[in-house]
VMD Tcl script that draws the C-alpha trace (Angstrom):
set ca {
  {-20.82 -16.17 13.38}
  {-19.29 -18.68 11.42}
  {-22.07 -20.87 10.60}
  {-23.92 -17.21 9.60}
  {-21.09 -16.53 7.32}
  {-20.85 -20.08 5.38}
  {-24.97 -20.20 4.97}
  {-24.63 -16.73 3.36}
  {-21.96 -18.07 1.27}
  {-23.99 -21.13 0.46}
  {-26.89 -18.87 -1.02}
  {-24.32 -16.38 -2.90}
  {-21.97 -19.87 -4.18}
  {-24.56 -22.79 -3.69}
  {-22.43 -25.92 -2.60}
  {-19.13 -24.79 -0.37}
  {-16.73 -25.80 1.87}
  {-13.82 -23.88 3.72}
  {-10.41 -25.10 2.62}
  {-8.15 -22.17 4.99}
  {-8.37 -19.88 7.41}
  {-6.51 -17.23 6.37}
  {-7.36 -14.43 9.06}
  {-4.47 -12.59 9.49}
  {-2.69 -12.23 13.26}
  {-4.05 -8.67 13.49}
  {-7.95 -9.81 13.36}
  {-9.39 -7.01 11.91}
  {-11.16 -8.82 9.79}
  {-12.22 -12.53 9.45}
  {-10.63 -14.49 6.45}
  {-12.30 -18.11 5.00}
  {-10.52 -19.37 1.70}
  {-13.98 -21.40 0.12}
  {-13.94 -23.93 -2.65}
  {-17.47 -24.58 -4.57}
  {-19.25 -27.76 -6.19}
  {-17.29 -26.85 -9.32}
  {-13.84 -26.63 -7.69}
  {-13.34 -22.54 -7.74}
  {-12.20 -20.85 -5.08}
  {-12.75 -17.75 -3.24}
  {-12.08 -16.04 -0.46}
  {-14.69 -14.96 2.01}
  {-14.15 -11.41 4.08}
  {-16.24 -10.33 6.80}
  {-14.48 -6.96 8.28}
  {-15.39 -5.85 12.21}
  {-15.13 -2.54 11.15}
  {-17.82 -0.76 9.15}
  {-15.40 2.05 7.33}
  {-12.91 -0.80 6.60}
  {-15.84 -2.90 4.41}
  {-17.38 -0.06 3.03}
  {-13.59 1.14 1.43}
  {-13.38 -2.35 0.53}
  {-16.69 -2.32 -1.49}
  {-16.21 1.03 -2.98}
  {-12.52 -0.26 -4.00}
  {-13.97 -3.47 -5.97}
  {-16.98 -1.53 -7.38}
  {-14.87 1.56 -9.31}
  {-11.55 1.04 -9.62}
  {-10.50 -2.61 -8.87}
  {-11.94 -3.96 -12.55}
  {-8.74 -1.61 -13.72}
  {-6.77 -4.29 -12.95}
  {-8.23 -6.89 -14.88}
  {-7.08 -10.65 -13.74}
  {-4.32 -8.78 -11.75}
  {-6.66 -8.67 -8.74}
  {-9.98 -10.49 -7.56}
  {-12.98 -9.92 -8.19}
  {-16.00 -8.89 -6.21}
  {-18.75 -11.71 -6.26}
  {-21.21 -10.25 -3.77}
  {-21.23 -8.42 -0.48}
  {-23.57 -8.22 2.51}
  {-23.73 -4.71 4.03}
  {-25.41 -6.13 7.40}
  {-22.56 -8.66 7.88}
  {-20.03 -6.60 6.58}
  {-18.49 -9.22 4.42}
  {-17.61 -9.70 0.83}
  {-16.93 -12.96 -1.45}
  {-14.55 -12.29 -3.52}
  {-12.64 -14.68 -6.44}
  {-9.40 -16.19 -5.42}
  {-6.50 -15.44 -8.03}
  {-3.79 -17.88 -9.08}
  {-0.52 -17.06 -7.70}
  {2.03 -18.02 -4.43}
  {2.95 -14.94 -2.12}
  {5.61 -13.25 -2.76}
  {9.13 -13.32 -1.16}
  {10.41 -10.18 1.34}
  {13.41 -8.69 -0.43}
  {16.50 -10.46 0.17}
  {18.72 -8.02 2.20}
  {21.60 -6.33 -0.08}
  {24.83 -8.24 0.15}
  {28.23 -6.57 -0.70}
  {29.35 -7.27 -4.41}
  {27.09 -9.70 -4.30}
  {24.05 -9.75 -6.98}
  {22.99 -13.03 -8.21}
  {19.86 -14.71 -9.60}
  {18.02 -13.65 -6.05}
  {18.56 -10.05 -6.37}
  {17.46 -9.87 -10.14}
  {14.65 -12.07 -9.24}
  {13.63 -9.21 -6.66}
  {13.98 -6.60 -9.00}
  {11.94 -8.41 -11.26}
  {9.17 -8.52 -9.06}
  {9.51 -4.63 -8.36}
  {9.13 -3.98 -12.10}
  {5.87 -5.72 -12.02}
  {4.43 -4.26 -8.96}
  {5.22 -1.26 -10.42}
  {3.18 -1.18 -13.68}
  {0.60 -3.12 -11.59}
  {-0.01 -0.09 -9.31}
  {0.46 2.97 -12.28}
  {-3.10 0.39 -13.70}
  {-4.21 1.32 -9.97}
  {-3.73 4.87 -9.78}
  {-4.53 5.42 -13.41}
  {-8.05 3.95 -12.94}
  {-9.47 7.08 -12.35}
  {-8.14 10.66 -13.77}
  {-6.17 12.63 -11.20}
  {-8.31 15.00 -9.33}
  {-6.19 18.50 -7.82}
  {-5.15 18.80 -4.86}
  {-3.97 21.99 -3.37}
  {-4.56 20.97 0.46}
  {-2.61 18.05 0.17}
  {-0.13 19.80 3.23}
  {-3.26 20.44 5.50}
  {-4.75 17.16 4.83}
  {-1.34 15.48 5.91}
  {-1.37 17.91 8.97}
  {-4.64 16.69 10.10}
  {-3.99 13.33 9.94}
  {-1.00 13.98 11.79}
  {-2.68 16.20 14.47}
  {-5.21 12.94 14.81}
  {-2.79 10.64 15.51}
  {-0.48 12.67 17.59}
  {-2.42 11.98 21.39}
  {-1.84 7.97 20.97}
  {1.61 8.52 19.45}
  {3.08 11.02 22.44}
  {2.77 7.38 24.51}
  {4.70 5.45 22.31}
  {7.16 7.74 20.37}
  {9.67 9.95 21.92}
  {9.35 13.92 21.92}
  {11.91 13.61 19.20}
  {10.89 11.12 16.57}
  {7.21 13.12 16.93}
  {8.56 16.35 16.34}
  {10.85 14.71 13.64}
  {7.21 13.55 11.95}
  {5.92 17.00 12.38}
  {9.01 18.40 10.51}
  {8.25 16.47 7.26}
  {4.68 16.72 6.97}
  {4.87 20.37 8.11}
  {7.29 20.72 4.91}
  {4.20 19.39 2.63}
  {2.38 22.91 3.23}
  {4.18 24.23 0.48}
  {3.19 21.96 -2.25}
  {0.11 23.10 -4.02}
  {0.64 21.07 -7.00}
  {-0.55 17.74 -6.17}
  {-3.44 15.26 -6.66}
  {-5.34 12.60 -5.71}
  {-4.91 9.25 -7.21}
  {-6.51 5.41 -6.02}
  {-4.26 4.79 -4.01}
  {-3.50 0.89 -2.27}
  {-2.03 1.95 0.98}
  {-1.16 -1.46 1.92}
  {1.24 -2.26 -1.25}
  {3.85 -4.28 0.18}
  {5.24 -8.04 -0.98}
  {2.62 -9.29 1.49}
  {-0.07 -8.38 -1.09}
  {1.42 -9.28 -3.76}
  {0.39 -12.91 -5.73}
  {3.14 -14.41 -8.13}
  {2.04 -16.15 -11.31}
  {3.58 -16.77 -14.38}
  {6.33 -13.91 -14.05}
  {2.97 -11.53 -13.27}
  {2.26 -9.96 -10.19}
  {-1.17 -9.72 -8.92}
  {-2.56 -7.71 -6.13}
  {-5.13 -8.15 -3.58}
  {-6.59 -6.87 -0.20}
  {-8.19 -3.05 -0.53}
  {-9.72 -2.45 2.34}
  {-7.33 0.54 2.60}
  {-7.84 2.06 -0.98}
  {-9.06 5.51 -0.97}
  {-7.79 8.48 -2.97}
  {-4.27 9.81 -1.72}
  {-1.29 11.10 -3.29}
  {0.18 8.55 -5.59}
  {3.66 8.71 -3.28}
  {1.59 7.22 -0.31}
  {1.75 4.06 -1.90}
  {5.56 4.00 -1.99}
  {5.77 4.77 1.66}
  {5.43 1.61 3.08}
  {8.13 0.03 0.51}
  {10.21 3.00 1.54}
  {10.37 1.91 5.46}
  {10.64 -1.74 4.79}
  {11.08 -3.83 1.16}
  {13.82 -1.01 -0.30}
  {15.49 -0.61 2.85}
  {19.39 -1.02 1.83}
  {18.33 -1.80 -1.74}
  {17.88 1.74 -3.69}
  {17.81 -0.93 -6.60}
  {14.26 -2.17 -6.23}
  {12.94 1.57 -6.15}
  {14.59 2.44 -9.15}
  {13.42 -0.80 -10.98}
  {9.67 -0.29 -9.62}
  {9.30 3.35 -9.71}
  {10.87 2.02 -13.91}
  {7.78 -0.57 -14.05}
  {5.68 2.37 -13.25}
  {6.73 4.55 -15.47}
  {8.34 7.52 -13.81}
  {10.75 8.73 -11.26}
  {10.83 11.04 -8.21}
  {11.84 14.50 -8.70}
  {12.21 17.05 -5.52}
  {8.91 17.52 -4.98}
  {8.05 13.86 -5.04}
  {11.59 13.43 -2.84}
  {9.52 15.73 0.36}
  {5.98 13.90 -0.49}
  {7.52 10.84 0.02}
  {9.41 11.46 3.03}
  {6.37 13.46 4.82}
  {4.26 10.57 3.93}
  {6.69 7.68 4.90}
  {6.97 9.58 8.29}
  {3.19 9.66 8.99}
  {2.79 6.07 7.82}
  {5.61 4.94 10.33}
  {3.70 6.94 13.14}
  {0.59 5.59 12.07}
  {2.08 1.75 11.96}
  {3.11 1.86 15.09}
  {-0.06 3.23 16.67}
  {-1.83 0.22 14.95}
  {0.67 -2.21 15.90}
  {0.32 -1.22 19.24}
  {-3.87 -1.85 19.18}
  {-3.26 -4.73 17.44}
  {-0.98 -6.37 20.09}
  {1.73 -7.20 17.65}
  {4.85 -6.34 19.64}
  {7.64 -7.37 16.98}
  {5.54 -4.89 14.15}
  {5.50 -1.96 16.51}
  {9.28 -1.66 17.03}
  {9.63 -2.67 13.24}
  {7.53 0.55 12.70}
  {9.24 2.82 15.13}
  {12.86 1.45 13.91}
  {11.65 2.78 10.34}
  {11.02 6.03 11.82}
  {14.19 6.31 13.21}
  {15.93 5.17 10.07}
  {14.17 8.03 8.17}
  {15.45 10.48 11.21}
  {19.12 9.36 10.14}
  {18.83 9.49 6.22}
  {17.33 13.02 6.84}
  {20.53 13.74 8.94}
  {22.89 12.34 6.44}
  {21.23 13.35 3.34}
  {21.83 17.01 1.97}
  {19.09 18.82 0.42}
  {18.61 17.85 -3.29}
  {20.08 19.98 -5.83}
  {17.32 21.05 -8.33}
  {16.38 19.36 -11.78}
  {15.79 20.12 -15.18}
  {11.86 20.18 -15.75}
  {10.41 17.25 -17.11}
  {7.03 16.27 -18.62}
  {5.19 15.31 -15.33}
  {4.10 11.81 -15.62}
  {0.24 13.07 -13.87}
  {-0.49 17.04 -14.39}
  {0.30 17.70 -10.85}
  {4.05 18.92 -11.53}
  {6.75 18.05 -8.90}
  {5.45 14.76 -7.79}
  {6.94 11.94 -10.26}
  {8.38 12.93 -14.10}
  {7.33 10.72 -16.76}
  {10.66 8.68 -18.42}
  {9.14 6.55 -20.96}
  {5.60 6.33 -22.32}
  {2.36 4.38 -21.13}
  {0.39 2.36 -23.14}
}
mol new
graphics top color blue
foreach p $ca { graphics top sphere $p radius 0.5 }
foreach p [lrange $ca 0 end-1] q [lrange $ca 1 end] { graphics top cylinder $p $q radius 0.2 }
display resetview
């Protein structure tokens, strides 16, 4: 498949050799970093999964070119092989949060928050690349998802952690103020590109409209975990903050993404991710145990017309 790959690269970038394999450990998807006659690179994707490269595709095609040279750029695709070329952007991964050390800050921690700042008013670009569409059934939407996932989870989850996951999505059913956004669903520091004090973002073969909170879900369970610092100075980059609402969108979505992270993990055969994924679960079973119910807030100007999600505190340009 290989050789089938690199001649259809050949006729898309004429002259081309592979530089990397960059396919990542889960192998859902087949990963060649390329370098042409002219010395530009770009990254070659051929997914194994049709829904995967078609998300991909519709990503790059309506609301990727949002992000200007903050993400790639799609260079051609090939529906029967399922892959994409797409252009590689400058930049050096960046770093997992250091872990939060008693009276201890230093040029590491401001460094980190730095980097939250930026992927924050990188992903408002994202979810602002299309206006917000209503969405009343966000609850039953969630519940389905849930209800999906539920037959592979009851063999890897206790009775308790499920029903814990039922709890907080059931609690969406009451919100009939929200809408759908572009949403990511993969934005972690493993996506991110560092450049020049900018962060760039790449890999959307996830993106598909969601509530804007999904995307903080998976920083929730890992990258903020002990460091209530970083949200604050992302969810500043992005322009808003969480009010009640947004507090129980969050949490229902953070417990269906560590159910669903754990089913994948477990498909995927990557032991050390699945109990990452279930110990993220259980650490939103004891914040929900420790934490008493929010007391309620002034009203705000809602930074997206669905009130209740996130409030606007300071303007967009």
């Amino acid at each position: 498949m290989q050789e089938v790959l690199l001649g259809w690269a050949g006729q898309v970038l004429g002259r081309s050799g592979v530089v990397q394999d960059c396919t990542w450990e889960h192998r859902m998807s087949r990963v060649l970093r390329l370098r042409d006659e002219h010395g530009a690179e770009w990254f070659l994707k051929r997914h194994l999964q049709r829904d995967r490269y078609d998300m991909e595709v519709a990503a790059y095609r309506r609301w990727v070119p949002a992000l200007g040279g903050r993400a790639p750029r799609l260079r051609s695709c090939d529906d029967r092989l399922q892959a994409i070329i797409v252009s590689a952007v400058p930049g050096e991964p960046a770093p997992w949060p250091a872990p939060p050390v008693p009276g201890q800050g230093g040029q590491r921690a401001a460094a980190d928050l730095a980097v939250q700042q930026e992927a924050g008013a990188l992903l408002r670009l994202l979810h602002d690349a299309q206006p917000p569409l209503p969405w009343p059934g966000l609850g039953p939407a969630k519940t389905a998802e849930l209800d999906q996932l539920a037959p592979l989870a009851a063999g890897l989850l206790t009775p308790s952690e499920l029903g814990f996951a039922r709890s907080q999505v059931a609690a969406l059913a009451a919100i009939t103020t929200a809408a759908q956004v572009p949403c990511h669903h993969d934005y972690t520091p493993r996506n991110w590109l560092l450049h020049d004090g900018a962060v760039r973002v790449i890999d959307f073969e996830w993106t598909r409209l969601d509530t804007p909170l999904a995307d903080l879900a998976r920083l929730h369970l890992g990258a903020w975990e002990g460091r209530p610092d970083l949200r604050e100075g992302f969810l500043d980059g992005y322009g808003s903050q969480l009010d009640n609402t947004g507090h129980v969108i969050l949490r229902g979505c953070a417990a269906l993404t560590a159910v669903w992270l754990t089913i994948k993990a477990r498909e995927t055969s990557q032991p050390s991710f699945e109990s990452a994924s279930r110990a993220a679960l259980r650490r939103l079973i004891t914040e929900a145990a420790l934490t008493p119910d929010r007391p309620r807030t002034a009203n705000r100007r809602p930074a997206t017309p669905n009130p209740g999600q996130l409030r606007q505190c300071r303007s967009q340009a």
